[in-house]
Backbone bond lengths (Angstrom), bond angles and torsions (degrees), N, CA, C in turn:
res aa  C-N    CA-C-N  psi(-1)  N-CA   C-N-CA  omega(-1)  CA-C   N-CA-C  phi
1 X - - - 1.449 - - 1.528 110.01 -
2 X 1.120 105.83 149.80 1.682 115.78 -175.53 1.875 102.41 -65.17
3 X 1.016 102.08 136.45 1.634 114.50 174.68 1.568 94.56 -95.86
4 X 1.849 118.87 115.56 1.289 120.68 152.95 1.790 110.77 -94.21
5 X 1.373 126.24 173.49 1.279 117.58 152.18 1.647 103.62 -139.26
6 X 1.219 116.79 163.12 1.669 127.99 -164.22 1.748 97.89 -88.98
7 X 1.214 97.35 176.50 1.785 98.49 163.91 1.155 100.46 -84.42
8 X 1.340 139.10 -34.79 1.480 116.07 178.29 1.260 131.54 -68.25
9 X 1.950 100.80 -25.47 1.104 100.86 -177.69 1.858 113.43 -71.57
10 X 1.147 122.58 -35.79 1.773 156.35 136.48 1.921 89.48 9.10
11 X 1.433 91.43 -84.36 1.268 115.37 -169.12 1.216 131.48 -57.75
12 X 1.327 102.35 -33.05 1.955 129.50 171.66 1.442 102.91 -61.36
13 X 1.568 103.73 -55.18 1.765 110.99 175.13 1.257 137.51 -53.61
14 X 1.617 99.17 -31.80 1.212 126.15 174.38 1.776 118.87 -64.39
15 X 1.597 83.52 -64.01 1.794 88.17 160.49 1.605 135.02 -40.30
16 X 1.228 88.17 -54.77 1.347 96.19 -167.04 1.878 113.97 -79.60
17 X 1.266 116.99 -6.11 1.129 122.96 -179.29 1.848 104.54 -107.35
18 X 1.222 118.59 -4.47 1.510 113.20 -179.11 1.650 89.36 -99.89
19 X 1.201 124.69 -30.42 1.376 118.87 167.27 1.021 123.53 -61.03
20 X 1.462 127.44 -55.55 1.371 123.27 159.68 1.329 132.96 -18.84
21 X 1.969 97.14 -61.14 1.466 107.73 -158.93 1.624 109.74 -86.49
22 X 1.456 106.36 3.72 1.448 111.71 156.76 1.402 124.81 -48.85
23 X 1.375 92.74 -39.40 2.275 101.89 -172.51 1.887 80.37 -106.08
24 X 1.204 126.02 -60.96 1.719 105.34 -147.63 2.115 96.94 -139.43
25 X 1.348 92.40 99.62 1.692 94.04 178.98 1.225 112.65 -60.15
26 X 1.110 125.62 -14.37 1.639 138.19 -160.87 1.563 102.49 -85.94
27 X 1.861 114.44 -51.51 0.749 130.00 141.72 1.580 145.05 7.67
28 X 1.230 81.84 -77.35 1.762 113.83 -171.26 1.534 98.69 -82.45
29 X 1.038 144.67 -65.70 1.400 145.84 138.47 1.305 119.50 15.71
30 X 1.620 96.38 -70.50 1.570 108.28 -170.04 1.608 113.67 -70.01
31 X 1.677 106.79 -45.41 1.532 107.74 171.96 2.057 107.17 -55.28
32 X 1.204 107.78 -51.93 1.437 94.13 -172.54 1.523 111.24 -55.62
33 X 1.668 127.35 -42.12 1.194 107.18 -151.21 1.971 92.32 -79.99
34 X 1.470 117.60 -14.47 1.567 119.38 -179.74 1.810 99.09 -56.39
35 X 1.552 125.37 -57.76 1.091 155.96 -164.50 2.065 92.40 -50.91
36 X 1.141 100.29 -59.22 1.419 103.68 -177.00 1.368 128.34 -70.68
37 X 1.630 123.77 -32.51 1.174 150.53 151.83 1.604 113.41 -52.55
38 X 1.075 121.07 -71.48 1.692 114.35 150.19 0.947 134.15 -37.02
39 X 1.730 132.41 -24.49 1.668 141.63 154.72 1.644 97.33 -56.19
40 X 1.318 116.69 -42.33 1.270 113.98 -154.61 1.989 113.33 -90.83
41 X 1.073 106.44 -11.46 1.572 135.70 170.79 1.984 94.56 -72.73
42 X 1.543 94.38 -60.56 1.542 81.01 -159.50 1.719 111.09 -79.54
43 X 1.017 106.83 15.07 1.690 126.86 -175.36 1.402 93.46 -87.17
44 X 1.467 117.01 -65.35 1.427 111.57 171.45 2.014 122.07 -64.93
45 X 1.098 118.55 -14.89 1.357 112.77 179.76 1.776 100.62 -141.21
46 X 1.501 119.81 61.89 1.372 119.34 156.91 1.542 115.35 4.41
47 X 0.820 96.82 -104.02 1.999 126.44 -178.02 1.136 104.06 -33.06
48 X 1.636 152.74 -12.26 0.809 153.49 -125.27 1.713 95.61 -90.79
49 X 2.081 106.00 -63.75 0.938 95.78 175.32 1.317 129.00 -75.87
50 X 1.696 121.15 -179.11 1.938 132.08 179.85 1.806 95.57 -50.11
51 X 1.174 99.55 167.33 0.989 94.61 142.12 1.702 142.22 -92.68
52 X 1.332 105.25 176.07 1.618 96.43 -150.57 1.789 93.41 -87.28
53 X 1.543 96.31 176.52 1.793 96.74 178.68 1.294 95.66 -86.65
54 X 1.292 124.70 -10.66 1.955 111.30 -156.16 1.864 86.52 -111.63
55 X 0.938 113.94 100.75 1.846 122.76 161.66 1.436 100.50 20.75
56 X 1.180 153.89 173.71 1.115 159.59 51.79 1.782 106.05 133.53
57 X 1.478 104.20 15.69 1.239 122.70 -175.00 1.586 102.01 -115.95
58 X 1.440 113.72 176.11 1.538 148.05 -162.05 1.213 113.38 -141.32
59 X 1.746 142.07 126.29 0.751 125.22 159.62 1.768 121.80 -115.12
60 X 1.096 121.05 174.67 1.832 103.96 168.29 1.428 88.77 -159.71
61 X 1.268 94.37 140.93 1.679 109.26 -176.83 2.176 88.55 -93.15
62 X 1.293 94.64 115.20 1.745 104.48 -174.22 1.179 99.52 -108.18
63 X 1.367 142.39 -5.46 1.108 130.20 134.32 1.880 113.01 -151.76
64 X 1.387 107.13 171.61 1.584 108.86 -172.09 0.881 131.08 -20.73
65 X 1.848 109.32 -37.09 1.667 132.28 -157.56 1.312 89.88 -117.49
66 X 1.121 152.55 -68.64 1.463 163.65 -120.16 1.989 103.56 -114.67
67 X 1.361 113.51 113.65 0.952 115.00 119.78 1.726 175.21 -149.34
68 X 1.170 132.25 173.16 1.626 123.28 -162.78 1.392 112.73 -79.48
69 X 1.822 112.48 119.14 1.227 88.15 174.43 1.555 95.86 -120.43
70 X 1.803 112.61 156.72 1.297 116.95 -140.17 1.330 85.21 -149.49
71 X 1.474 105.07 146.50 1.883 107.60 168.21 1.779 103.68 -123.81
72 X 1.414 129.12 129.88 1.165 128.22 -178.85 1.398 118.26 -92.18
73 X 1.246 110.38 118.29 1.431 109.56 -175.70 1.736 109.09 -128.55
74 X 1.412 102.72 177.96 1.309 101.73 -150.16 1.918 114.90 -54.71
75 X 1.294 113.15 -49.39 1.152 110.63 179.91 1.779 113.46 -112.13
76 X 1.192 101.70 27.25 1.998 114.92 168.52 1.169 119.25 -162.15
77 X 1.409 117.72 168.44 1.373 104.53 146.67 1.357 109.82 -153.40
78 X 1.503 103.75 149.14 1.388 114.60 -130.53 2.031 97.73 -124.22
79 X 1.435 99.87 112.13 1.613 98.73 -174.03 1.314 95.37 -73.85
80 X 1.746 104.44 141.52 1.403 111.59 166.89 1.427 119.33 -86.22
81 X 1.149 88.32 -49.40 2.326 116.66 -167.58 1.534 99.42 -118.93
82 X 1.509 92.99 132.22 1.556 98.25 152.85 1.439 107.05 -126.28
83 X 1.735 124.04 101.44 1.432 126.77 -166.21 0.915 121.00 -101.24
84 X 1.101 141.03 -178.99 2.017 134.15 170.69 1.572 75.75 -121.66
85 X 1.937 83.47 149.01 1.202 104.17 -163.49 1.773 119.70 -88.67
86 X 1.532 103.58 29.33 1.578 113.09 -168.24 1.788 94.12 -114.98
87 X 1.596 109.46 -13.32 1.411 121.73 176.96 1.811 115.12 -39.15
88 X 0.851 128.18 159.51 1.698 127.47 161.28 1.400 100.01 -118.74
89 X 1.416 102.94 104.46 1.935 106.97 -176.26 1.796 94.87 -123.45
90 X 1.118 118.28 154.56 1.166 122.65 -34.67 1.400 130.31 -56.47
């Protein structure tokens, strides 16, 4: 299935990887390209992650700190959030 991502989700990534690469660029790198590779896992197995707290969403913890939340639709699926997992969402 086609991997979309949102502007928030865009922006979430963005954040969280200019923070990173403040202490370790190498770092920041490695979480994004993990972050993107895991979009591409749950492309092949939807269902994979819980379900989400917000209706009609998916989530998957893609790594310790970080997670993707994703809605599956018929021909994509499209990350909304990429959160750290200390967040209070919604």
């Amino acid at each position: 299935m086609q991997i979309n991502w949102s502007t928030e989700a865009n922006e979430d990534l963005n954040e969280i990887t200019d923070f990173i690469a403040d202490d370790s660029p190498v770092a920041a790198v490695n979480l994004s390209e993990h972050l993107f590779e895991t979009a591409e896992k749950i492309g092949q197995m939807p269902y994979m992650g819980r379900k989400g707290r917000v209706a009609g969403t998916r989530e998957f913890v893609a790594h310790p700190n970080y997670i993707l939340v994703y809605q599956v639709k018929l021909d994509e699926i499209r990350i909304l959030r990429v959160l750290h997992g200390s967040r209070k969402y919604p």
